[in-house]
C-alpha positions as CSV (number, residue, x, y, z in Angstrom):
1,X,8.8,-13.5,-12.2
2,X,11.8,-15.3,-10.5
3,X,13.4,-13.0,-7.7
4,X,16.5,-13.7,-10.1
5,X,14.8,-12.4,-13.1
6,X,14.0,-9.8,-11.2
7,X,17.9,-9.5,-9.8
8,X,18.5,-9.0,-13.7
9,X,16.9,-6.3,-14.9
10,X,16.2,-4.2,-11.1
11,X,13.9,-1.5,-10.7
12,X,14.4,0.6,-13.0
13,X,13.8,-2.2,-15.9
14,X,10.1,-2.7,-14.6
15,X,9.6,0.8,-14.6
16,X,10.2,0.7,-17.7
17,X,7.9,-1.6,-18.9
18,X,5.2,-0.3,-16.7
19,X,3.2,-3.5,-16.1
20,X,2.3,-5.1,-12.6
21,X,4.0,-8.3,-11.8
22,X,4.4,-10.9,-8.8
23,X,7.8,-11.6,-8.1
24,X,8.5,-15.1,-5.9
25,X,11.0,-14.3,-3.5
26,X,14.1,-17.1,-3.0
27,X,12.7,-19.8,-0.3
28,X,16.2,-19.0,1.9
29,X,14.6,-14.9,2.4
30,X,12.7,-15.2,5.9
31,X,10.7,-12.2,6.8
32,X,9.2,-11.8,10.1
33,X,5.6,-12.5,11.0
34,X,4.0,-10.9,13.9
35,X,6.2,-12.3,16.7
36,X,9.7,-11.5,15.1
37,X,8.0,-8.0,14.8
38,X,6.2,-7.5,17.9
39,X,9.3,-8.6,19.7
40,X,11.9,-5.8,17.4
41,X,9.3,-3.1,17.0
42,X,7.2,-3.4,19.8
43,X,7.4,0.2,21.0
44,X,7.6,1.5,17.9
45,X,4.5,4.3,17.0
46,X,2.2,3.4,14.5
47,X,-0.7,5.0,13.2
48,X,-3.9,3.5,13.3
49,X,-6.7,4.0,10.7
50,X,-10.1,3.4,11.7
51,X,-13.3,3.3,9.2
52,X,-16.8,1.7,9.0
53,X,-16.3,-1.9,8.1
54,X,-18.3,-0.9,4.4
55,X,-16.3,-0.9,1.3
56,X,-19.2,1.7,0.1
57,X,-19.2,4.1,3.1
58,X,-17.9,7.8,1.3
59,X,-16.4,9.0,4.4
60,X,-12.7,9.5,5.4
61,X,-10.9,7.1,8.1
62,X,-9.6,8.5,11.0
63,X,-6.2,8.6,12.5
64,X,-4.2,8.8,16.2
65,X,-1.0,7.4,17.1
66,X,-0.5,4.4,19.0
67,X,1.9,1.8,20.2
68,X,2.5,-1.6,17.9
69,X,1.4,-3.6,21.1
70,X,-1.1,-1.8,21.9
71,X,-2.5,-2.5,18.5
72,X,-1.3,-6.4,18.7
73,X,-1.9,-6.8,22.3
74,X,-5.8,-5.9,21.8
75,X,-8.0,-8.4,20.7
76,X,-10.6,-5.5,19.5
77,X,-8.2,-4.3,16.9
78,X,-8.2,-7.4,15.0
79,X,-11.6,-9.3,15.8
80,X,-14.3,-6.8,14.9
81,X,-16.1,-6.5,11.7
82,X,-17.9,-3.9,11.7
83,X,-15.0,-1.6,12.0
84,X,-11.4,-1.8,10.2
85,X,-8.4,-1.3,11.7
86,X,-4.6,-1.2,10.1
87,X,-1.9,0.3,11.3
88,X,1.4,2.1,9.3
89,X,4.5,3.2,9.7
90,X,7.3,4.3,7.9
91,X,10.1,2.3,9.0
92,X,13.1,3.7,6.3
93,X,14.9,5.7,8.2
94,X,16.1,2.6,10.2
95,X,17.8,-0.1,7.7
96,X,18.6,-2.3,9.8
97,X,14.8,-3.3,11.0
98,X,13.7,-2.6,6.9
99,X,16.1,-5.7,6.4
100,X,15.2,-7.7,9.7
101,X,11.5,-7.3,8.7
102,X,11.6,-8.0,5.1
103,X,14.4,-10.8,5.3
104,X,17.0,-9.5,2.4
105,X,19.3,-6.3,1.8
106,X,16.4,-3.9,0.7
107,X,19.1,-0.8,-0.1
108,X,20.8,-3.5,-2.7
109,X,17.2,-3.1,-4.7
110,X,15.3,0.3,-3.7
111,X,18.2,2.3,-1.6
112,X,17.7,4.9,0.7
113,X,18.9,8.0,-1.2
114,X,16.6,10.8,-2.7
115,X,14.1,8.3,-4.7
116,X,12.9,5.6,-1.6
117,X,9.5,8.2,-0.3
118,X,8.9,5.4,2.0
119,X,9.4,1.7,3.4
120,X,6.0,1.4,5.2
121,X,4.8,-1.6,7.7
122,X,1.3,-2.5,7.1
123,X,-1.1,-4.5,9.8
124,X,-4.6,-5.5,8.8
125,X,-6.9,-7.6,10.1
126,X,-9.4,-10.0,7.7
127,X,-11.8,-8.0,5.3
128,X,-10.1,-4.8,5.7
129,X,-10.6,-3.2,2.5
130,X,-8.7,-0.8,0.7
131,X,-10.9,1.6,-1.8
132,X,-10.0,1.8,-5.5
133,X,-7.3,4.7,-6.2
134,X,-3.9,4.7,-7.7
135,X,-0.2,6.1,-6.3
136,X,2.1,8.6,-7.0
137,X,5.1,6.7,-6.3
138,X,6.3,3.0,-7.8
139,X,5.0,0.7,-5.2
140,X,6.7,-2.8,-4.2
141,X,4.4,-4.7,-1.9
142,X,5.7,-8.0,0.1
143,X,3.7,-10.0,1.6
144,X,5.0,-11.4,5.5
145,X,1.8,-12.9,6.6
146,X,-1.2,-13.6,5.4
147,X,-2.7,-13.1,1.8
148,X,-4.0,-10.1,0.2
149,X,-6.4,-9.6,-2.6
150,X,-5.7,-6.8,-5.4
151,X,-7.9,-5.7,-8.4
152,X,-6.0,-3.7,-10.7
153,X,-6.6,-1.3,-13.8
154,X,-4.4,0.5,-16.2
155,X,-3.4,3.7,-15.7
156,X,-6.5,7.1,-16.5
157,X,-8.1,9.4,-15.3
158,X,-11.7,11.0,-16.1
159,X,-12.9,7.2,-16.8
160,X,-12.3,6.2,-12.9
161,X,-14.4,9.2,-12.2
162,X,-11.9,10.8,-9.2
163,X,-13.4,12.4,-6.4
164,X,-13.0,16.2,-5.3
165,X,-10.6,17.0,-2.6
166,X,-13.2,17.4,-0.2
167,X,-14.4,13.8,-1.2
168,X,-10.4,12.2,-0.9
169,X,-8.2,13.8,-3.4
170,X,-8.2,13.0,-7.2
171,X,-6.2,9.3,-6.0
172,X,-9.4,8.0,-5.2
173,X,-12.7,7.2,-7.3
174,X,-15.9,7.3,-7.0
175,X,-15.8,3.7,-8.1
176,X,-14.7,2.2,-4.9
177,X,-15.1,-1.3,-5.7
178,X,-14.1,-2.9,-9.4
179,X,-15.6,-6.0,-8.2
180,X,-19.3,-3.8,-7.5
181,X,-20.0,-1.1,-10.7
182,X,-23.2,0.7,-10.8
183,X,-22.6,0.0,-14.9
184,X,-25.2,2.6,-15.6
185,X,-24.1,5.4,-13.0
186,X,-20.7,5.0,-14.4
187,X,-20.3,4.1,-17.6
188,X,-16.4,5.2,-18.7
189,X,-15.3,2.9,-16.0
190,X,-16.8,0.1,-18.5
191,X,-14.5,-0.7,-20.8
192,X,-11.1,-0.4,-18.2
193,X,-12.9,-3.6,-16.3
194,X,-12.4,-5.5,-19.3
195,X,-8.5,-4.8,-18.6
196,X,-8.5,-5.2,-15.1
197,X,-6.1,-7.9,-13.1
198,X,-7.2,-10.0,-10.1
199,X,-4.6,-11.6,-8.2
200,X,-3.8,-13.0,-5.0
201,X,-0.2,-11.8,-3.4
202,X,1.0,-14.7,-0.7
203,X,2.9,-14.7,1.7
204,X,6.8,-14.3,-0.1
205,X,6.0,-13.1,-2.9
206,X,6.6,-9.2,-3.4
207,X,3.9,-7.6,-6.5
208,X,4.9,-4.6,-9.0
209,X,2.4,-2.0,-9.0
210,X,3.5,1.1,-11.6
211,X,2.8,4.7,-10.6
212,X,-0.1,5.6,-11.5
213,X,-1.7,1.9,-12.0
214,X,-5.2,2.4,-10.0
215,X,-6.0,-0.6,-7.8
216,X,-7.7,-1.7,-4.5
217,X,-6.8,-4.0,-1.9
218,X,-8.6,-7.0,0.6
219,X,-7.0,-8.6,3.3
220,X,-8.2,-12.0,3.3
221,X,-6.5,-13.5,6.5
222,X,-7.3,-12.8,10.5
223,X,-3.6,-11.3,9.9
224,X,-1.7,-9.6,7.0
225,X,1.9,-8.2,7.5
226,X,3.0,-6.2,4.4
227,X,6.0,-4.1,3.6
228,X,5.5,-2.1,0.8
229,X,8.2,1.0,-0.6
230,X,7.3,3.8,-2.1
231,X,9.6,5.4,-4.9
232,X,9.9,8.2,-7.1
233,X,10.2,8.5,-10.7
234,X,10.1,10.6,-13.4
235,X,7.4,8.7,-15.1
236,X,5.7,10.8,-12.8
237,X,6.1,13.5,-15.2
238,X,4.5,11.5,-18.4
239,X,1.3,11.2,-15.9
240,X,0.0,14.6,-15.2
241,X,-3.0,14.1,-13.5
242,X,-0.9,11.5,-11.4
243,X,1.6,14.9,-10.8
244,X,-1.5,17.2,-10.1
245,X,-2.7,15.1,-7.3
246,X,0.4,14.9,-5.6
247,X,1.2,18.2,-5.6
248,X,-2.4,18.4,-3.6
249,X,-2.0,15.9,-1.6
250,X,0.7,17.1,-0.1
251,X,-0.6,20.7,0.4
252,X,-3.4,19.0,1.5
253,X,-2.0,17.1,4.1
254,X,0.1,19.5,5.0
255,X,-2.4,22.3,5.8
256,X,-5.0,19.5,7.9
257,X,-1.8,17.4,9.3
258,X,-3.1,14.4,7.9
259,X,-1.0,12.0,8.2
260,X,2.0,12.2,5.8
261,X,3.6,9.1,5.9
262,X,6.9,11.1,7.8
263,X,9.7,8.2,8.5
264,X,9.0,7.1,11.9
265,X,12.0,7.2,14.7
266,X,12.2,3.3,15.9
267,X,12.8,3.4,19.3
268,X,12.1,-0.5,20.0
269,X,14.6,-1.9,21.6
């Protein structure tokens, strides 16, 4: 879809229709790659995610706060295999730097009333890997630098087999890969592979991804910027095991202090 197709119908019309999409952003919208962002943001706290570098290991990733230099300014961060390392923040409370980083007005499109949850910053390095599971909110994702690989399924539930909230909430399967099925150990996941999308999202182009919409995400280059915002919708209400699980994840997160995706206060300059 044409950034002008998507100008047409806005948001709300691809909620509507419920289907991922790629949309090509105009060639005149310049987003910042890591030096236009290391050089606005570079104070700013982040929080870093750590995990075993195994898209099978069942374990959660840990979290602590840092500063976006330290994370850019250490070679260990982004050179090392064996372990991933990304960092997030949630950047919406400060407009300004949403629209610096991104390159166009983001409150013409998303706003930053009651439904925008979020407008996180995303820094991987190469393989990281995000595990199979599905959001509560509508999810734009733009790519700044670097590509990124997502699988994606249609919406479910029982057939993605979720795990327990001890195991990651009901957002996450025990499938963990689409690209790797143990067919035999879980066969209701069978028939949703035949529906599955695989796609490539490049650097200026933003990708659709519905509430609810499972999917699972590879960084493919030694860097990947991303911007992706978070918003509600009632559709939310048409899904409810998609409800359920955020209603628990929240209490969840807020009983451990897990981290909550809370705007951050950019303090960069």
């Amino acid at each position: 879809m044409s950034f002008e197709e998507f100008t047409a119908v806005g948001p709300g019309g691809l909620f509507r229709a419920d289907v991922p999409v790629v949309i090509t952003l105009p060639h005149n919208v310049q987003g910042l790659g890591r030096e236009g962002i290391a050089a606005r943001l570079r104070n700013m706290t982040v929080t870093l995610f750590t995990e075993p570098g195994d898209k099978n290991h069942p374990g959660r990733w840990q979290t602590r706060d840092i500063r976006l230099h330290e994370f850019l300014d250490d070679d260990r961060y982004l050179t090392n295999p064996d372990t991933w390392h990304r960092i997030v923040s949630n950047i919406r409370n400060s407009p300004a730097d949403v629209d610096a980083v991104v390159g166009f007005d983001a409150e013409r499109f998303f706003g930053y009333g009651r439904s925008l949850y979020a407008a996180n910053l995303w820094i991987s390095h190469r393989g990281v890997f995000t595990k199979n599971h599905f959001d509560e909110f509508e999810n734009f994702n733009i790519a700044l630098e670097g590509r990124k690989r997502f699988v994606i399924a249609p919406p479910g539930f029982g057939e993605y087999y979720p795990r327990s909230v001890l195991r990651g909430l009901g957002d996450k399967s025990e499938v963990f890969d689409l690209d790797n099925v143990d067919r035999q150990r879980y066969p209701r996941v069978v028939p949703r592979l035949a529906q599955r999308r695989d796609l490539i999202l490049e650097p200026g182009q933003m990708l659709y991804l519905p509430l609810g919409w499972w999917h699972q995400a590879e960084s493919l280059d030694e860097l990947n910027i991303n911007v992706n915002f978070w918003l509600t919708s009632r559709k939310i209400l048409r899904r409810p095991h998609v409800l359920g699980v955020a209603l628990c994840t929240y209490a969840h997160r807020k009983l451990t202090r897990v981290y909550s995706y809370k705007p951050t206060e950019v303090t960069a300059r």
